[in-house]
C-alpha positions in Angstrom: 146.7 -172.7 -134.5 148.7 -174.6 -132.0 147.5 -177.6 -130.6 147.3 -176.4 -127.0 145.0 -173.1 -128.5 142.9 -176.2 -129.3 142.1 -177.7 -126.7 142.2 -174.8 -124.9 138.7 -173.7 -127.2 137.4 -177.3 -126.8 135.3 -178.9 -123.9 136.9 -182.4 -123.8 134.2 -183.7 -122.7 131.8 -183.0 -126.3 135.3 -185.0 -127.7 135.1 -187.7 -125.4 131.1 -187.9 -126.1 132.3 -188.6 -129.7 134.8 -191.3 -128.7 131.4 -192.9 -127.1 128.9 -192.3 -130.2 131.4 -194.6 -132.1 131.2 -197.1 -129.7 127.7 -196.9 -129.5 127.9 -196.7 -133.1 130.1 -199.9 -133.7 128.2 -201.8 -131.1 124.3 -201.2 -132.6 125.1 -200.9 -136.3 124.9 -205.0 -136.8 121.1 -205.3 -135.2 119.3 -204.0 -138.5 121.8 -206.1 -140.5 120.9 -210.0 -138.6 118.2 -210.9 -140.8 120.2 -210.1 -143.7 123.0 -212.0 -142.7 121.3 -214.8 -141.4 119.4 -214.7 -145.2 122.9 -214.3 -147.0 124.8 -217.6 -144.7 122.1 -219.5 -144.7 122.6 -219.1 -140.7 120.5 -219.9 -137.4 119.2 -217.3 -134.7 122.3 -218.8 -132.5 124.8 -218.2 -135.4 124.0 -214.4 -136.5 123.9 -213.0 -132.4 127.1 -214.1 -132.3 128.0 -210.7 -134.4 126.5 -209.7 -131.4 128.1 -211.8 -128.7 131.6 -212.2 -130.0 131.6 -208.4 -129.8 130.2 -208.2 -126.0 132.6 -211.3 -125.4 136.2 -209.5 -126.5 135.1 -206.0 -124.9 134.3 -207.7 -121.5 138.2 -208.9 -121.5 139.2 -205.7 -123.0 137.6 -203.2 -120.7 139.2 -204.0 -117.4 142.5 -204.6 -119.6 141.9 -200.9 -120.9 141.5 -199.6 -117.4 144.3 -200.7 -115.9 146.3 -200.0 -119.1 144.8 -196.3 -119.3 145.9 -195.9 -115.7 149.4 -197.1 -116.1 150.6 -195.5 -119.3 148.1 -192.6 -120.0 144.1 -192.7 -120.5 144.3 -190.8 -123.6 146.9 -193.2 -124.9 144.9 -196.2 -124.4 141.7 -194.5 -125.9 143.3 -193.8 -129.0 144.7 -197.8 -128.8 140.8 -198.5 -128.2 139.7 -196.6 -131.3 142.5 -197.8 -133.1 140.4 -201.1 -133.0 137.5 -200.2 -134.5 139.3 -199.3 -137.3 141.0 -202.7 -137.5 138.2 -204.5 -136.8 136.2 -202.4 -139.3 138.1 -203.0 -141.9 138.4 -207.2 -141.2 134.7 -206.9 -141.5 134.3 -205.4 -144.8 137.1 -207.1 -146.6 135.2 -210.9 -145.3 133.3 -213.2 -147.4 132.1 -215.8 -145.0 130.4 -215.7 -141.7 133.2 -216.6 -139.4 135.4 -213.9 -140.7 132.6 -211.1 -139.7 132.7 -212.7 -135.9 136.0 -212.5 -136.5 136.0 -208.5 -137.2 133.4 -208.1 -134.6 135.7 -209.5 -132.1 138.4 -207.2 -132.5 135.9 -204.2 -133.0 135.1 -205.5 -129.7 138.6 -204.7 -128.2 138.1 -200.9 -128.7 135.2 -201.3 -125.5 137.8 -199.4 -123.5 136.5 -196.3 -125.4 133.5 -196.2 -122.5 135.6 -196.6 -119.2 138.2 -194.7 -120.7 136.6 -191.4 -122.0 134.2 -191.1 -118.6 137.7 -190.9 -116.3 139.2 -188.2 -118.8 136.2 -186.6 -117.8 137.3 -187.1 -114.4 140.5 -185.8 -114.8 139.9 -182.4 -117.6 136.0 -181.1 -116.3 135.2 -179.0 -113.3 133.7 -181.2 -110.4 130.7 -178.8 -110.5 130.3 -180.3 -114.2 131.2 -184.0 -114.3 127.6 -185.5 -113.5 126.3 -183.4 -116.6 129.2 -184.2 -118.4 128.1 -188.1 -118.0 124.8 -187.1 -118.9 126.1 -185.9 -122.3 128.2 -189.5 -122.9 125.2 -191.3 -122.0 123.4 -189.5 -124.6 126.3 -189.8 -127.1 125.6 -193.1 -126.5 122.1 -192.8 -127.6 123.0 -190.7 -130.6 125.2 -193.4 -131.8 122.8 -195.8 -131.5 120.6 -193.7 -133.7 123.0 -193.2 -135.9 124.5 -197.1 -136.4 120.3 -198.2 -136.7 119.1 -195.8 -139.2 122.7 -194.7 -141.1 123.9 -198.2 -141.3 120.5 -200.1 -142.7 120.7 -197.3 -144.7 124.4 -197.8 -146.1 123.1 -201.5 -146.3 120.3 -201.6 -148.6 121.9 -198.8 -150.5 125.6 -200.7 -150.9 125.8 -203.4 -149.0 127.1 -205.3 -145.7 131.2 -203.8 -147.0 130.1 -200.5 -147.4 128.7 -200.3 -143.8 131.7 -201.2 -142.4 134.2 -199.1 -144.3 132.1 -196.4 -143.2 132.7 -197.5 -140.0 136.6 -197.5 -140.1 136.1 -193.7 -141.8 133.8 -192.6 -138.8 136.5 -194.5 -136.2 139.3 -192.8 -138.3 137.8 -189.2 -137.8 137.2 -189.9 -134.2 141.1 -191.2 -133.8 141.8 -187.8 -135.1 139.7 -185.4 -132.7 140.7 -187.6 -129.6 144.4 -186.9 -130.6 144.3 -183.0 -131.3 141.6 -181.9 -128.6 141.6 -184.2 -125.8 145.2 -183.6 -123.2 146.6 -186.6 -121.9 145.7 -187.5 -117.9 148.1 -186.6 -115.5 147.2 -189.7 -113.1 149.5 -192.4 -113.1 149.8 -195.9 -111.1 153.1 -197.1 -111.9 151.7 -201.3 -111.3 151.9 -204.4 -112.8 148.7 -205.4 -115.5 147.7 -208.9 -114.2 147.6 -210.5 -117.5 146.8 -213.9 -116.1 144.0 -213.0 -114.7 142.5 -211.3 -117.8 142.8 -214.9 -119.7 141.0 -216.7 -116.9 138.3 -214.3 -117.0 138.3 -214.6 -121.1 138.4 -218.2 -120.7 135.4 -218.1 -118.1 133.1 -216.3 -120.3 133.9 -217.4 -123.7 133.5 -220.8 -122.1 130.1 -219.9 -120.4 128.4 -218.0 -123.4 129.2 -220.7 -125.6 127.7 -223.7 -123.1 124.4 -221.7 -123.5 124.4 -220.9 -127.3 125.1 -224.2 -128.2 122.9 -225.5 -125.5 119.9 -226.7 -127.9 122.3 -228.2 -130.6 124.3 -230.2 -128.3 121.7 -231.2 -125.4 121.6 -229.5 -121.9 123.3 -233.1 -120.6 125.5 -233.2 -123.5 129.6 -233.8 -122.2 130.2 -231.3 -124.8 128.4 -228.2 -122.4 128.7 -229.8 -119.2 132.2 -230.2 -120.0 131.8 -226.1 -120.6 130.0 -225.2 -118.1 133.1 -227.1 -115.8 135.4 -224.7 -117.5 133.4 -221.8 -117.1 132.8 -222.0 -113.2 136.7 -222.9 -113.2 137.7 -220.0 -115.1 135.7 -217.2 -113.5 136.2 -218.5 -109.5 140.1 -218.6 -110.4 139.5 -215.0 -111.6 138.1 -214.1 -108.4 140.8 -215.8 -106.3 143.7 -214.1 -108.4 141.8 -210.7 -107.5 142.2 -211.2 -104.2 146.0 -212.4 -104.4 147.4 -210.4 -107.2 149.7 -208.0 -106.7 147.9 -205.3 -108.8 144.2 -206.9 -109.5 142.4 -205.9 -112.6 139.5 -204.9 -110.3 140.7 -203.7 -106.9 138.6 -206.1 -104.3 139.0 -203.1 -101.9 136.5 -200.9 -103.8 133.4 -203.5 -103.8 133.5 -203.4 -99.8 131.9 -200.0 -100.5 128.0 -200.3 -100.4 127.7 -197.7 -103.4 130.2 -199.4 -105.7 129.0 -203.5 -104.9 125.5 -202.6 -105.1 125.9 -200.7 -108.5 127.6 -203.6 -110.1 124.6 -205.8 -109.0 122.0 -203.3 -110.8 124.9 -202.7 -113.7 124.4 -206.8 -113.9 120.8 -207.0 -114.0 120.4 -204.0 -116.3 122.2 -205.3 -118.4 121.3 -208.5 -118.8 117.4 -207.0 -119.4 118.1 -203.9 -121.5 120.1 -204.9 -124.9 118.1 -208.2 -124.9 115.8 -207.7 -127.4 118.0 -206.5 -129.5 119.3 -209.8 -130.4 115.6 -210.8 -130.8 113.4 -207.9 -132.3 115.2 -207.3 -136.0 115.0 -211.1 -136.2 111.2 -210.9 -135.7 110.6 -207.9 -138.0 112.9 -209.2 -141.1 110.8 -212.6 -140.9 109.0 -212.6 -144.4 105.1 -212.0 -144.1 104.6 -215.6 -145.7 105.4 -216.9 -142.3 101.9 -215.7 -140.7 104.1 -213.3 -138.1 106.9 -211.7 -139.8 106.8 -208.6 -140.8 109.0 -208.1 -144.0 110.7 -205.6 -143.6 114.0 -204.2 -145.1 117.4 -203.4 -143.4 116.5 -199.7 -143.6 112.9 -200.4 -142.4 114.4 -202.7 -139.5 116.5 -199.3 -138.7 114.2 -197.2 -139.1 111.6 -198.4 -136.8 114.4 -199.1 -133.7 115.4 -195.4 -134.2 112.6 -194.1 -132.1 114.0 -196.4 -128.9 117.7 -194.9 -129.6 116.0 -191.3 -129.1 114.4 -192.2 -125.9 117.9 -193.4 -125.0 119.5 -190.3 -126.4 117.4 -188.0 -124.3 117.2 -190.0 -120.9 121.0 -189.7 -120.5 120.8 -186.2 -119.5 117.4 -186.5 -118.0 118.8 -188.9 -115.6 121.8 -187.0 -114.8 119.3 -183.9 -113.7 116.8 -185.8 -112.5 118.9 -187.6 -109.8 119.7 -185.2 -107.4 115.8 -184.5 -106.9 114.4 -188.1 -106.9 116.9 -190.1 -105.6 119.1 -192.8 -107.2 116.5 -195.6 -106.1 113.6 -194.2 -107.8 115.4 -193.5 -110.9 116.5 -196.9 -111.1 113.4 -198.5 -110.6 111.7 -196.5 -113.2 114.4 -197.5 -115.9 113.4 -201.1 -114.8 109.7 -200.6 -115.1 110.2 -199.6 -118.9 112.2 -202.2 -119.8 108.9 -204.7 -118.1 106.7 -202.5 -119.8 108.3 -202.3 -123.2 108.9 -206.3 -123.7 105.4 -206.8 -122.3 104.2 -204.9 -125.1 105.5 -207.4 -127.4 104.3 -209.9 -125.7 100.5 -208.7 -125.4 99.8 -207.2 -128.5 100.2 -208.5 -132.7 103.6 -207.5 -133.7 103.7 -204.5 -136.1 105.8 -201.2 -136.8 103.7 -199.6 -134.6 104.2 -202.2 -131.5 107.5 -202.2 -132.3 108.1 -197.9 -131.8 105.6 -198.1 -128.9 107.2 -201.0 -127.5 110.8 -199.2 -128.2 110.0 -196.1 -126.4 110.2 -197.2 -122.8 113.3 -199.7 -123.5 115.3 -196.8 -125.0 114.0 -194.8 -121.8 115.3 -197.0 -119.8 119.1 -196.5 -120.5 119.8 -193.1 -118.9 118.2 -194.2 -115.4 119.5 -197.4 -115.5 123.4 -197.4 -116.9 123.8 -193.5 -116.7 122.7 -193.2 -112.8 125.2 -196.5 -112.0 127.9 -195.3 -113.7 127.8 -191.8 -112.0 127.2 -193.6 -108.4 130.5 -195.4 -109.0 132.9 -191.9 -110.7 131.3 -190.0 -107.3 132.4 -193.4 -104.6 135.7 -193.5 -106.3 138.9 -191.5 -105.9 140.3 -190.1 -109.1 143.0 -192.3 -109.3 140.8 -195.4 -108.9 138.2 -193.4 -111.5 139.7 -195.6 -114.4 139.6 -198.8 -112.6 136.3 -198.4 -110.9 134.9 -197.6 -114.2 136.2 -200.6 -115.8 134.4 -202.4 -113.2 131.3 -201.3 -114.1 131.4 -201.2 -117.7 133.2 -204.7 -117.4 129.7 -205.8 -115.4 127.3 -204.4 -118.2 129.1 -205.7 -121.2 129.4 -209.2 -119.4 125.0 -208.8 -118.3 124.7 -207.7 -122.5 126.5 -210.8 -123.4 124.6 -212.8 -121.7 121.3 -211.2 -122.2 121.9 -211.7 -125.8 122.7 -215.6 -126.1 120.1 -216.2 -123.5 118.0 -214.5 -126.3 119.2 -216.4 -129.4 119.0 -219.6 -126.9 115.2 -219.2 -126.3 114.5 -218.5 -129.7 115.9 -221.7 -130.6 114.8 -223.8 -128.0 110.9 -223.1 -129.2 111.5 -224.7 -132.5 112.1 -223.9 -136.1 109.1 -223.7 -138.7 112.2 -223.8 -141.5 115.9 -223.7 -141.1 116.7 -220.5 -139.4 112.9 -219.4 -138.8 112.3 -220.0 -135.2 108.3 -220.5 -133.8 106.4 -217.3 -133.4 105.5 -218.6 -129.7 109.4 -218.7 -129.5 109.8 -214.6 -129.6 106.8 -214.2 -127.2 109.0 -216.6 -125.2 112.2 -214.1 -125.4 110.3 -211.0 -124.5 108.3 -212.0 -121.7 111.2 -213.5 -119.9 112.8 -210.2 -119.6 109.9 -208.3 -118.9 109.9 -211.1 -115.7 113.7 -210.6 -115.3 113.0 -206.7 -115.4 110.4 -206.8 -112.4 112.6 -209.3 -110.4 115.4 -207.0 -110.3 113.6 -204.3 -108.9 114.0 -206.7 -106.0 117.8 -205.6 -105.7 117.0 -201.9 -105.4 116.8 -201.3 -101.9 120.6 -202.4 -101.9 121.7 -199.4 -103.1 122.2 -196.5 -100.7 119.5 -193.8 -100.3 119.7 -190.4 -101.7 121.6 -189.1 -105.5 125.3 -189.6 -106.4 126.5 -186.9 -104.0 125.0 -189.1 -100.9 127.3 -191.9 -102.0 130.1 -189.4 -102.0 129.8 -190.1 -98.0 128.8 -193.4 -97.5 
């Protein structure tokens, strides 16, 4: 069969869903896996998210990067280039023996974030307009599926094999998804023929590396320490000479043009918040439920058990994507929104309130995994609807570049609580410590409600004409 009888039988957009189940995949697969690790290296709360963080931290450099790219020489052509990173990165992690080299692999699995911002403008460009929001609805839920898949396949792959095994299943499952992107998915025909402003991509990689690590290493070296301050300094240096080179470049990695439009700006302000709020207990909650029972609040359990009891949060997430997507033309953006926020409040106040067991942990999981679809799913299709196709690319970028960089942060903040309420042992942090964690996102959750009502009124096809 020839390759254009194909694609021809193919909606590109079930192709491009798989593109985002491996990123979903490669980016959840680690959580079940962190007490294990920290067990194996002997490591700290603050050392294992950075499997985590270093992940976040590479894909918030490489997404913008991607867009522009994508937009330049061909979206498909930079999605493949994305994937192609998993692989790499894959295979770093499962040929390491230390610590270091597995933040290492993570950081280059990390350069493949382009997948996201890439694969929702091909939608752009290959489905019907009549089709696009449900076609975003069905990557948001890829997204979900992958989580479900990286939570309960790769504990799985863990305790059955070990840490290598999971990873060279992921360079097989990245391999396989390579393949389908290249046979059934056509190239874009949208083309900007500018420059990539590389210069501005290392001071915003030097901004956030620098900032992420001033609050990781924030309890080992001292708040007033010259070693953070001195961070900190970069940081704020870094990420204000981003924003001045965005308004002077010649071809900006984020066009300041598109945030004087109410629809995109006040996305990326949610996208922020979100966020920051949804992944965070991710980087707390396996920790918590791999503790061993000696400890009075641990609950011992395995890499597959850790997996297995996240799945049900992943599920919620896999069926709110679409939910959203058909529930926004009849509610409103607004109320969506606030809804997703409310479940995030509710689900870490559940930890908070009640003894920490397997069932806590799947009630508790059920409104965080609900949250996704109203929360990144309606922002992301309020930006594709503001945006003409051939900013699509960029203006996704954008917003995915806003999540990843709210994820990172969300996460150290995490580890950085945790440590800050004390260790019973090396590595063990206080029980009071995780209640810490989760009730300040449930606050952080009900506080960004408060940034709602900047959005525009109505679904995605009002901010078509706003």
């Amino acid at each position: 069969m020839a390759l254009d009888d194909i694609r021809s039988r193919i909606r590109p957009e079930w192709v491009l869903a798989v593109g985002i189940l491996d990123f979903s995949l490669e980016q959840a697969v680690i959580a079940p896996a962190l007490p294990l690790v920290a067990q194996r290296y002997d490591a700290s709360a603050t050392d294992v998210v950075w499997l985590i963080t270093a992940f976040l931290l590479t894909a918030a450099i490489a997404t913008p990067l991607a867009g522009r790219l994508g937009d330049q020489y061909g979206r498909r052509r930079l999605l493949l280039c994305s994937v192609g990173a998993f692989v790499a990165g894959s295979v770093v992690c499962a040929v390491g023996g230390s610590l270091e080299v597995l933040v290492g692999g993570r950081a280059v699995q990390g350069l493949g974030a382009g997948t996201a911002p890439l694969a929702l403008a091909l939608v752009r460009d290959h489905v019907p307009p009549e089709r696009v929001s449900r076609a975003v609805g069905i990557l948001v839920g890829a997204a979900g599926g992958g989580a479900v898949l990286g939570l309960l396949g790769g504990s799985l792959l863990v305790d059955a094999g070990s840490l290598a095994a999971l990873f060279w299943a992921l360079a097989a499952v990245a391999t396989l998804t390579f393949t389908a992107i290249a046979l059934a998915v056509p190239e874009s025909p949208v083309r900007a023929a500018v420059p990539v402003d590389w210069a501005g991509g290392g001071l915003l990689g030097t901004g956030l590396v620098a900032l992420v690590l001033a609050i990781s290493q924030c309890n080992d070296w001292g708040w007033d320490s010259t070693r953070v301050l001195g961070l900190f300094v970069v940081a704020a240096a870094g990420l204000a000479g981003f924003a001045g080179r965005q308004r002077t470049a010649r071809s900006p990695l984020f066009d300041p043009g598109l945030l004087v439009r109410r629809p995109v700006w006040s996305a990326q302000v949610l996208t922020f918040l979100a966020g920051l709020v949804a992944f965070s207990h991710l980087a707390a909650l396996p920790l918590l439920a791999g503790l061993p029972k000696s400890t009075g609040y641990g609950l011992g359990l395995t890499t597959t058990q850790i997996g297995a009891v996240l799945v049900p949060s992943s599920i919620a997430a896999l069926i709110s994507g679409p939910m959203a997507a058909r529930l926004a033309p009849r509610v409103g953006t607004r109320a969506l929104i606030v809804g997703g926020l409310l479940c995030i409040a509710l689900g870490n106040a559940i930890l908070v309130v009640f003894p920490v067991s397997v069932l806590t942990i799947v009630l508790a999981g059920v409104p965080l995994g609900l949250a996704f679809g109203p929360t990144i799913g309606t922002t992301l299709d309020l930006v594709l609807a503001s945006a003409a196709n051939e900013e699509s690319g960029a203006a996704l970028g954008l917003t995915n570049e806003v999540r990843t960089v709210g994820s990172a942060l969300g996460a150290t903040v995490a580890a950085a609580v945790l440590v800050a309420g004390g260790e019973v042992a090396p590595g063990v942090p206080v029980a009071s410590a995780f209640d810490d964690a989760f009730g300040t996102f449930a606050v952080a959750s009900l506080v960004a409600i408060a940034f709602v009502p900047l959005l525009p009124r109505g679904g995605p096809v009002h901010a078509r004409i706003e």
